[in-house]
C-alpha positions, -999 to +999 in steps of 0.1 A: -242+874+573-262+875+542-281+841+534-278+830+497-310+838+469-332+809+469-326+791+432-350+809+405-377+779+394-368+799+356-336+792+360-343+754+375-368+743+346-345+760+319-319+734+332-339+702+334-353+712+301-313+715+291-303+680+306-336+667+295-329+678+257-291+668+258-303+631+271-328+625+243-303+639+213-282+616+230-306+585+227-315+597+189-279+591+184-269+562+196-302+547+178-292+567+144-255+551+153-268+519+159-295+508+140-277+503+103-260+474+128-291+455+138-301+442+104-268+427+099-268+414+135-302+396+124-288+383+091-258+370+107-282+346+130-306+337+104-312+309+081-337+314+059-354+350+055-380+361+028-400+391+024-423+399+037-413+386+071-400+407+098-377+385+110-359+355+096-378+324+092-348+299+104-321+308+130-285+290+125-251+297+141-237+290+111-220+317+101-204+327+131-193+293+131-176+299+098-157+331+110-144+311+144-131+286+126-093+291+131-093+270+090-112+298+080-093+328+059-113+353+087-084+354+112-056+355+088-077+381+073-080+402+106-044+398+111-032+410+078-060+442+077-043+451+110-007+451+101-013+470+069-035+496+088-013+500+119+019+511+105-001+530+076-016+548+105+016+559+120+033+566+092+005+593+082+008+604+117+044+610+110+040+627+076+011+647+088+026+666+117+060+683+098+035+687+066+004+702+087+025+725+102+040+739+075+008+741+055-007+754+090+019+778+099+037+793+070+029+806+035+054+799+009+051+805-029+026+776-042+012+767-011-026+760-030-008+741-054+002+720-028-028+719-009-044+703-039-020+674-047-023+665-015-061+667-020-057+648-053-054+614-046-094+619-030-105+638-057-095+619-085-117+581-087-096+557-065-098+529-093-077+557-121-051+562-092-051+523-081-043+515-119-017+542-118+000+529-089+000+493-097+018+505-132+047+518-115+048+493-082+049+462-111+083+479-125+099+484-090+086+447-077+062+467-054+031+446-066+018+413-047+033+425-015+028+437+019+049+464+013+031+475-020-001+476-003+007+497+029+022+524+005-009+528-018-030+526+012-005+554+026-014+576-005-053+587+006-049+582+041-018+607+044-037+632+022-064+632+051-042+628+082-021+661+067-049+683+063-063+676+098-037+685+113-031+716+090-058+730+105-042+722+140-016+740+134-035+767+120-050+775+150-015+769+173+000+793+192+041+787+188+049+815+215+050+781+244+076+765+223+100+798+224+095+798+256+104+764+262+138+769+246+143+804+267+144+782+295+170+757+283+147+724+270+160+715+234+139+709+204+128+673+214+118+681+250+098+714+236+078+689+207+078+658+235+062+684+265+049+710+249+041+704+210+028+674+217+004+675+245-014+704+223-021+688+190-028+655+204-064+659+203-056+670+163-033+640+162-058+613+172-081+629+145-058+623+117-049+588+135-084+576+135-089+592+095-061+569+087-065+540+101-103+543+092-096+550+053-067+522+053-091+494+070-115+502+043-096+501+012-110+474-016-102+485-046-060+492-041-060+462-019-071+439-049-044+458-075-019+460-057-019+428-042-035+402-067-048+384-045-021+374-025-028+399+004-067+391+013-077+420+040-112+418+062-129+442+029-122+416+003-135+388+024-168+409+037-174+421-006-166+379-013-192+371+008-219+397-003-214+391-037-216+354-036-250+356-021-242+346+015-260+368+033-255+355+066-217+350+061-218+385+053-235+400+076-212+380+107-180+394+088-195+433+081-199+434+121-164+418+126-150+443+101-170+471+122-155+459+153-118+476+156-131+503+140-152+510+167-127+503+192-105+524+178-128+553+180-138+545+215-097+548+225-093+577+202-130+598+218-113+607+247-091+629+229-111+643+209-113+677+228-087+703+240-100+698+281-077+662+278-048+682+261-052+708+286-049+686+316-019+670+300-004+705+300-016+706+335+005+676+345+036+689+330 
């Protein structure tokens, strides 16, 4: 019985120089990730700060005192930024997957054309099509409400969601699915055990673009609402622009928050291994 080759030392150093290389691009990362956060982490525990000093001059919990204070419009912001962005996030998620796949999978006379009014509403300046909107949502009684504002917020982020998963689809194989009905499933059990399980990955892209471009949205926000709808943005540009530094900073890391937890939840899908082992479990 043969004994196995002793490891080559190449082959050893050219893989601790591999995990070596991966650990520090990792660390560069997470310090290029992190470090636009640390100045607004100072400024949201500092009192008074003046150049040139390095670090404030005073230290106050006053500002995170201001955004825990349930008479504060921070909460009732955080609640209202959430259900706009929620259902707007679904709902792309809903558009996007007919509409990807048939931009994905199919040509059809004036497919570019469609490609780019989907692409329009990022192209054009979002103040033109905000004013555009508002126009037509004051004549339907759109304007000043929840409802009004989850639509225009709809309008950029479904653009994005449907040409994520586009190019899903364009790279999906349909042959599983025919398969699927060979054997007897209908068309819900095909999407719900096969469809599904392989554009998920794709699906949580276009999620995560949604909600992201939704829970950023100024501009429509203030249109379309008037000011009766105040999101987590409005309050975080309030603050910067009224000179509170502090107050700003505390609210640009709560308005970083969800955001961040939402990416967290959506990284682990974010490569075809977990699609594969859902496949796996079928």
């Amino acid at each position: 019985m043969t004994e196995p080759a002793p490891p080559d030392p190449m082959e050893r150093r050219s893989q601790r120089l591999t995990t070596l290389l991966r650990g520090l691009s990792l660390i560069l990362l997470a310090i290029w990730l992190v470090a636009p956060f640390i100045p607004l982490l100072i400024w949201s525990f500092s009192f008074h700060w003046t150049f040139p000093h390095l670090l404030p001059e005073g230290w106050s919990l006053r500002s995170w005192q201001d955004v825990a204070n349930p008479s504060s419009q921070v909460l009732p912001a955080i609640r209202d930024s959430l259900l706009i962005a929620l259902p707007v996030t679904v709902l792309s998620a809903l558009i996007a997957i007919p509409a990807g796949r048939a931009l994905g999978q199919h040509r059809f006379p004036g497919k570019r054309l469609v490609e780019f009014l989907i692409l329009a509403p990022n192209i054009v300046p979002g103040l033109t099509v905000a004013l555009g909107i508002q126009i037509a949502f004051l004549r339907y009684g759109l304007a000043n409400t929840f409802t009004g504002v989850i639509l225009v917020h709809l309008v950029p982020s479904m653009s994005y969601a449907v040409l994520v998963m586009a190019g899903v689809f364009a790279n999906y194989d349909p042959q599983a699915e025919e398969v699927s009905r060979s054997l007897g499933a209908n068309r819900w059990q095909t999407f719900r055990h096969v469809t599904l399980p392989a554009i998920f990955p794709g699906l949580m892209v276009a999620s995560l673009f949604a909600f992201l471009i939704s829970w950023d949205q100024y501009i429509a926000t203030i249109l379309i609402a008037g000011g009766t709808v105040k999101t987590l943005s409005i309050l975080v540009v309030a603050a910067a622009g009224g000179g509170d530094r502090a107050l700003a900073g505390a609210l640009s890391l709560v308005f970083i928050a969800p955001a961040v937890v939402f990416l967290i939840i959506a990284s682990k899908y974010l490569t075809g291994v977990s699609a594969a082992r859902r496949l796996g479990r079928r």
